[in-house]
VOBANU-363210 format. One line per 2 residues: their letters; for each residue y, x, z of C-alpha. Coordinates in nm, 2 decimals. Layout:
N
a> Y X Z; ...
This chain:
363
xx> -1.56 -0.28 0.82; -1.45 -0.64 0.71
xx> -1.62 -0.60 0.39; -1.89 -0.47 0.57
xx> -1.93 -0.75 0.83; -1.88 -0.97 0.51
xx> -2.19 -0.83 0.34; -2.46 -0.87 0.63
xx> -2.35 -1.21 0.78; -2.48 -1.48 0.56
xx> -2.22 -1.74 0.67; -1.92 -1.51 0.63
xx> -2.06 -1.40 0.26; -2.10 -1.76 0.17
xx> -1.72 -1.81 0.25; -1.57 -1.52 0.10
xx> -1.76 -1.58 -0.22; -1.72 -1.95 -0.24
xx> -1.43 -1.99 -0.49; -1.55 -1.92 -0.91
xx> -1.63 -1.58 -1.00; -1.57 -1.39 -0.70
xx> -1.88 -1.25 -0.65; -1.93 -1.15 -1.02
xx> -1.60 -0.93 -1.03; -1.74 -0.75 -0.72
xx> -2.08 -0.70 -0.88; -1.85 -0.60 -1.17
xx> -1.73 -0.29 -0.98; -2.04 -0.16 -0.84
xx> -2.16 -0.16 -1.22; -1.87 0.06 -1.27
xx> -1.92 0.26 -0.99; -2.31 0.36 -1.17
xx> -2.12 0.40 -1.50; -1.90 0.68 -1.29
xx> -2.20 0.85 -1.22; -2.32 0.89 -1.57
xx> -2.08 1.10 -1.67; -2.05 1.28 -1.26
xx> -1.71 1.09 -1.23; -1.76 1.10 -0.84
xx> -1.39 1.03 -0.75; -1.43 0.72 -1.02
xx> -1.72 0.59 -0.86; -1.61 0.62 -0.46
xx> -1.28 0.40 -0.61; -1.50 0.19 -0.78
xx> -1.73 0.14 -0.43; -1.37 0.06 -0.22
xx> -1.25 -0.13 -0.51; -1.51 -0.37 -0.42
xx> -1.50 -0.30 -0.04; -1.12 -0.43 -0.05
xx> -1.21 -0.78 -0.28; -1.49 -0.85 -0.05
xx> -1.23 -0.83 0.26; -0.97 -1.00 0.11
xx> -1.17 -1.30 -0.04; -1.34 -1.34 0.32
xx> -0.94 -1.32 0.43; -0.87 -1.59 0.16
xx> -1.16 -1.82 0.28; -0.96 -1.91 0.63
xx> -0.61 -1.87 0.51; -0.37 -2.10 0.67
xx> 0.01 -2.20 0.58; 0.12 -2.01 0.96
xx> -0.08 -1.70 0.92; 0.01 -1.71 0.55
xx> 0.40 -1.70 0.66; 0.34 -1.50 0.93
xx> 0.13 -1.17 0.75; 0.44 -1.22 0.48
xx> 0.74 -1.21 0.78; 0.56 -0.89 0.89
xx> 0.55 -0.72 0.56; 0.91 -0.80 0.57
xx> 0.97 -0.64 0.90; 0.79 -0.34 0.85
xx> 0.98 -0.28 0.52; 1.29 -0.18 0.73
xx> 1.18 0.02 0.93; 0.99 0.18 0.59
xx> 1.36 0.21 0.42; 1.54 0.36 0.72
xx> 1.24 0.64 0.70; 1.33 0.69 0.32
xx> 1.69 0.70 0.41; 1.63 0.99 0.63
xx> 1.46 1.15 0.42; 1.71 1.15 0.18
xx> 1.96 1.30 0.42; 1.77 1.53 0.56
xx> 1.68 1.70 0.20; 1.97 1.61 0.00
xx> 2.15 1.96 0.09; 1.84 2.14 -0.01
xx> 1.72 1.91 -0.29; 1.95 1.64 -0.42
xx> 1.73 1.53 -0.68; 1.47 1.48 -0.43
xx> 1.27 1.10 -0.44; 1.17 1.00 -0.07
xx> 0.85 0.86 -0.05; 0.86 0.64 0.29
xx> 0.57 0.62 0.45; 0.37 0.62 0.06
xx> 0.16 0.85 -0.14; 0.49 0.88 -0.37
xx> 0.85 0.71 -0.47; 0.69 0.47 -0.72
xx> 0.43 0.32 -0.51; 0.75 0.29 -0.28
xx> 0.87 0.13 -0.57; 0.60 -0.12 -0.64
xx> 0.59 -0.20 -0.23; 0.99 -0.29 -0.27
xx> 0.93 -0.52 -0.53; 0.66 -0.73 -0.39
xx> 0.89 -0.68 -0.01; 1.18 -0.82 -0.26
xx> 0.98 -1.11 -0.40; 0.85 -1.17 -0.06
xx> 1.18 -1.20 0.13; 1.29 -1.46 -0.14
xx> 0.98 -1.63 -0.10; 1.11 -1.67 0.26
xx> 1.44 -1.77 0.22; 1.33 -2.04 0.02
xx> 1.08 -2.19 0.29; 1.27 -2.06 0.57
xx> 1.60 -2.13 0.55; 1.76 -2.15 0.87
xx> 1.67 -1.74 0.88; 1.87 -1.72 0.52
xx> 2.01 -1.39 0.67; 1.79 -1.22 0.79
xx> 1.59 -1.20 0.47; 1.90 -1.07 0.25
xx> 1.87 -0.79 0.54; 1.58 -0.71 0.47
xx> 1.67 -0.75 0.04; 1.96 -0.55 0.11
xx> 1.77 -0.24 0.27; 1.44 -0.27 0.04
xx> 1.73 -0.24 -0.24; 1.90 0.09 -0.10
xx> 1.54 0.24 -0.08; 1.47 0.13 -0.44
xx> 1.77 0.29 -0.55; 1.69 0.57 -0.33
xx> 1.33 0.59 -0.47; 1.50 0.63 -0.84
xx> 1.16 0.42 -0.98; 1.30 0.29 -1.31
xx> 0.99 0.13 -1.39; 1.01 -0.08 -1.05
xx> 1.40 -0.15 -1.14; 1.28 -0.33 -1.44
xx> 1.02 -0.46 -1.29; 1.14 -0.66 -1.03
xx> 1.45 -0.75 -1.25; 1.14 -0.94 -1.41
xx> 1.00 -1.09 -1.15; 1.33 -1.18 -1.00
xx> 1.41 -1.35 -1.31; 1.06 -1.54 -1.36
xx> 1.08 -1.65 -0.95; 1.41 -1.86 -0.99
xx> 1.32 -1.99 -1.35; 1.04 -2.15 -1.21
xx> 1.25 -2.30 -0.95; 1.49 -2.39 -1.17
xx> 1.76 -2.17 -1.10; 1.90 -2.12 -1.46
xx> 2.29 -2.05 -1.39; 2.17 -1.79 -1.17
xx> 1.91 -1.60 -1.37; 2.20 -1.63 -1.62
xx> 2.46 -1.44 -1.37; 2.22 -1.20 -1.26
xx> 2.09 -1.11 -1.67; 2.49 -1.05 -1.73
xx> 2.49 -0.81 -1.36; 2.22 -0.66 -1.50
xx> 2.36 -0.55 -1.81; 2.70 -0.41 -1.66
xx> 2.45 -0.19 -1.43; 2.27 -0.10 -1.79
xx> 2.60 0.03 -1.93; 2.73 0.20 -1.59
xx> 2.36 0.39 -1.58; 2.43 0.59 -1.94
xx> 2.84 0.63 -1.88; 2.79 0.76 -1.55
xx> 2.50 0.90 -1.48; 2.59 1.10 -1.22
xx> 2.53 0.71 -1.08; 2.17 0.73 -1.12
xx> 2.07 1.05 -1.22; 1.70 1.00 -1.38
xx> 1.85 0.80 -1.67; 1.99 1.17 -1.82
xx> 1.58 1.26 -1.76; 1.45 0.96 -1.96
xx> 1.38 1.15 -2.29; 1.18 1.41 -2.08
xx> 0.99 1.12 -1.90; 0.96 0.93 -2.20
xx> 0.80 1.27 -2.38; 0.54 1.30 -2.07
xx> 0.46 0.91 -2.08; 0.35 0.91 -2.50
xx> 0.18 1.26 -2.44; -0.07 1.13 -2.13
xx> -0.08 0.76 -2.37; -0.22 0.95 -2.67
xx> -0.48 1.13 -2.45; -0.50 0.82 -2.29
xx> -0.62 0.66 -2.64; -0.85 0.95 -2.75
xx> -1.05 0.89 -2.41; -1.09 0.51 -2.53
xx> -1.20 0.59 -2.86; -1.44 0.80 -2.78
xx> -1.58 0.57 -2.46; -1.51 0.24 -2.60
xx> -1.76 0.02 -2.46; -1.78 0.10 -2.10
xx> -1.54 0.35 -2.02; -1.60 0.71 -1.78
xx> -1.54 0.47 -1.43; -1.24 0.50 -1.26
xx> -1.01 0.76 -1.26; -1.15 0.86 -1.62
xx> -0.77 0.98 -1.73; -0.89 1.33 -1.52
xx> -1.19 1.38 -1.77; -0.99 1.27 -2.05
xx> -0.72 1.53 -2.02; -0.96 1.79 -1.96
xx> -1.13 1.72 -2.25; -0.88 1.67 -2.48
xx> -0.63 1.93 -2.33; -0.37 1.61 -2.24
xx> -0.08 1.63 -1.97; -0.26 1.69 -1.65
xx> -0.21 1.39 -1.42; -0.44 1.10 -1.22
xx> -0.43 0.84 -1.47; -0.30 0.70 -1.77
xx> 0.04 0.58 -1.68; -0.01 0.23 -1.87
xx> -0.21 -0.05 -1.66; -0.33 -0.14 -1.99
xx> -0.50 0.14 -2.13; -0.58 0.29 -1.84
xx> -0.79 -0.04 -1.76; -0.97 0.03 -2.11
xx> -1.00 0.41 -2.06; -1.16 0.32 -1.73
xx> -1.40 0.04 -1.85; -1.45 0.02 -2.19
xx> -1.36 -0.31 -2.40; -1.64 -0.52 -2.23
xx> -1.53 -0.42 -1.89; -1.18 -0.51 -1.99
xx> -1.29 -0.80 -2.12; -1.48 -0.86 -1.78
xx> -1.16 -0.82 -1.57; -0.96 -1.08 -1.87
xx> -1.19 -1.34 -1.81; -1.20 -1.35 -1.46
xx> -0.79 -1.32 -1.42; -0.87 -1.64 -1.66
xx> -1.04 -1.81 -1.43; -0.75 -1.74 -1.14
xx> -0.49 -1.84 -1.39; -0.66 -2.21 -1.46
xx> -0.68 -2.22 -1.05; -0.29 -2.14 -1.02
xx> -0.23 -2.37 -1.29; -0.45 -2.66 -1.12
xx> -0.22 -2.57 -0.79; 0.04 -2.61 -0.98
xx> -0.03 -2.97 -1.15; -0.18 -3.12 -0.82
xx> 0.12 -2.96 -0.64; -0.05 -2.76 -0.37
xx> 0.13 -2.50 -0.22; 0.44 -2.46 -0.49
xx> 0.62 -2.21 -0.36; 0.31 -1.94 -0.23
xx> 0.23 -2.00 -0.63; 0.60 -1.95 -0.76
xx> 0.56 -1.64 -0.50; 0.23 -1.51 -0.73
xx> 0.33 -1.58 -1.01; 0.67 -1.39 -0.97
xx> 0.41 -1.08 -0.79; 0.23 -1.11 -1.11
xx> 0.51 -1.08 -1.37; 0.59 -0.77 -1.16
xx> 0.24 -0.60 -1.20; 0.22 -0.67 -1.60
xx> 0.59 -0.57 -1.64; 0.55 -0.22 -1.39
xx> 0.20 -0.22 -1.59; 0.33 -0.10 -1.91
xx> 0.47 0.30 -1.75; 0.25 0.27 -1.43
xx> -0.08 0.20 -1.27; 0.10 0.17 -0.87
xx> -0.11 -0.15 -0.83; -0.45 0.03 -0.82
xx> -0.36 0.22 -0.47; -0.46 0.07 -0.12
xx> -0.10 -0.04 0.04; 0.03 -0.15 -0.30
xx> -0.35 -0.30 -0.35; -0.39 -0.48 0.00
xx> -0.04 -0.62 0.02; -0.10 -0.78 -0.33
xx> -0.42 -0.96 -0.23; -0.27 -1.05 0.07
xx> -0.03 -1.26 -0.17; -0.34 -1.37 -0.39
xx> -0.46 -1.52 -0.07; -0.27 -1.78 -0.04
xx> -0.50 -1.98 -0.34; -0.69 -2.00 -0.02
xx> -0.47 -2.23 0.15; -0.58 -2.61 0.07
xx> -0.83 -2.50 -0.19; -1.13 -2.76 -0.19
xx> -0.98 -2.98 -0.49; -0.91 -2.66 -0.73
xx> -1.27 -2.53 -0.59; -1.46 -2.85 -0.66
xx> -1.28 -2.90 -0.99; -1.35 -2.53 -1.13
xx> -1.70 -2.57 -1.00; -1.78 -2.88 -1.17
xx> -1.71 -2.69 -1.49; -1.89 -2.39 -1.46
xx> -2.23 -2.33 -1.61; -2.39 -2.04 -1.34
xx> -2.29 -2.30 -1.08; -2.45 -2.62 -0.99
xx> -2.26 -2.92 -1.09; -2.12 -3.13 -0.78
xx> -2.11 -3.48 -0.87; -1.83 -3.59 -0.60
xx> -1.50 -3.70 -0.72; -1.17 -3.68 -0.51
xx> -0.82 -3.68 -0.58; -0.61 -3.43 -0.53
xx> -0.42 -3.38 -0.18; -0.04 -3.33 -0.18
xx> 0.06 -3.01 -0.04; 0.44 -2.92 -0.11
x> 0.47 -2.60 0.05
């Protein structure tokens, strides 16, 4: 409906479509959605179609941002995230007589989109403490439960993953002694995971994950060679494997090459250049020191995506999807500098002639 209402009023469009590129990566994805169709890839194109239905609504959400609402959407994610771990920890206990090995799902589609949700939750939380100190405890609550359902969840791509992201969050605020306690913590849990793993039980599974993973990666890579422009649309690992007898499953299990089974090498390409573009924006935040710690937050958000990328594709689901751009929207927040300044550099735009200097925003 917000994308919708985006679409038909002029002023709205003209908002959410203000900042470089933003229009072109929607375009982008209703293209895919009429590649989908070639090859009858109807699931791939109705993703493809809310694909760009949920850009459309969160760059319209970016375009009136503010600091408040900003901290206030990320205080509820928080919130909510307890009452999502207390779910997972009853379903653990209720199956655990029945099914020990069982993986609660929370209120997700499965444990490792639970995963992904705790990491950002995680990142989120810290985010908080840092900005809002005087409710230091609160947020290591809320860490504390997120980390019971993560080890409740058994995702050992999202362990890694926000081990990451942790890591790459207090680097860039300079917390080096830390990052250096928690890298030494992390490698006592390492060896206490393979002498007892009665501990945590899916590291004696890893060899038969691990065999799953390379045989879905080398159907995977037969798809791109034989689509290697454009791809099959999304979801084209389920065309793949019937075609080339793979492991049945919905995608490719690598962010990576599913992104180049899915679209080809120019649609990858596509999607490089305009994460390009968003990069040079967060680094312009960055220099002209607008918003720090919402762009520490991203970054730390995007470490986790690229890291969880390499075994999973958990960002490409609506919850894991919305809560991400909700993040992303905070390049909305005090963005007329790093929009004029891209602008004035970009050949399918006209060039503004004004010159400012940039504003001072510490978050």
């Amino acid at each position: 409906m917000i994308a919708f209402m985006t679409v038909v009023n002029y002023e709205k469009r003209a908002e959410a479509f203000r900042d470089p590129y933003s229009i072109w990566i929607v375009l982008f994805f209703v293209f895919t959605a009429l590649v989908g169709q070639v090859y009858n890839n109807h699931i791939g194109t109705l993703y493809s179609i809310f694909t760009a239905a949920i850009l459309t609504a969160s760059f319209y959400i970016r375009s009136f941002m503010t600091r408040q609402l900003f901290n206030n959407v990320m205080d509820t994610a928080c919130f909510c995230s307890v009452a999502c771990a207390v779910v997972a920890i009853l379903q653990k206990v209720s199956t655990f007589a029945a099914n020990p090995s069982y993986r609660p799902t929370s209120t997700f589609l499965n444990a490792n989109y639970y995963g992904m949700m705790i990491e950002f939750v995680v990142l989120i939380a810290m985010y908080r403490m840092f900005t809002n100190a005087q409710n230091r405890n609160y947020y290591l609550m809320v860490i504390a439960f997120n980390l019971v359902g993560l080890y409740l969840s058994a995702s050992m791509s999202a362990v890694m993953a926000l081990a990451c992201a942790v890591a790459v969050m207090l680097l860039c605020r300079g917390r080096y002694r830390v990052v250096a306690a928690l890298c030494a913590l992390g490698a006592v849990v390492v060896a206490a995971s393979f002498l007892f793993p009665e501990i945590f039980p899916r590291v004696a599974l890893i060899d038969q994950s691990w065999e799953q993973r390379l045989d879905i990666w080398r159907t995977a890579v037969k798809g791109i060679r034989h689509h290697p422009m454009f791809g099959q649309g999304a979801m084209a690992y389920q065309l793949a494997c019937n075609e080339f007898f793979g492991y049945k499953t919905y995608h490719a299990h690598s962010l990576y090459l599913d992104t180049l089974l899915n679209y080809g090498f120019v649609g990858a390409g596509a999607i490089a250049f305009y994460l390009a573009a968003q990069v040079k924006i967060l680094i312009l935040r960055f220099r002209n020191n607008i918003c720090t710690n919402m762009n520490v937050l991203l970054v730390a958000v995007g470490a986790a995506i690229l890291v969880h990328g390499f075994t999973d594709v958990t960002i490409f689901w609506v919850q894991t999807a919305l809560l991400f751009l909700l993040i992303f929207s905070s390049t909305g927040i005090n963005s007329e500098y790093v929009s004029l300044h891209m602008r004035q550099r970009m050949v399918l735009l006209p060039d503004y002639r004004v010159h400012t200097g940039a504003a001072y925003f510490k978050n």
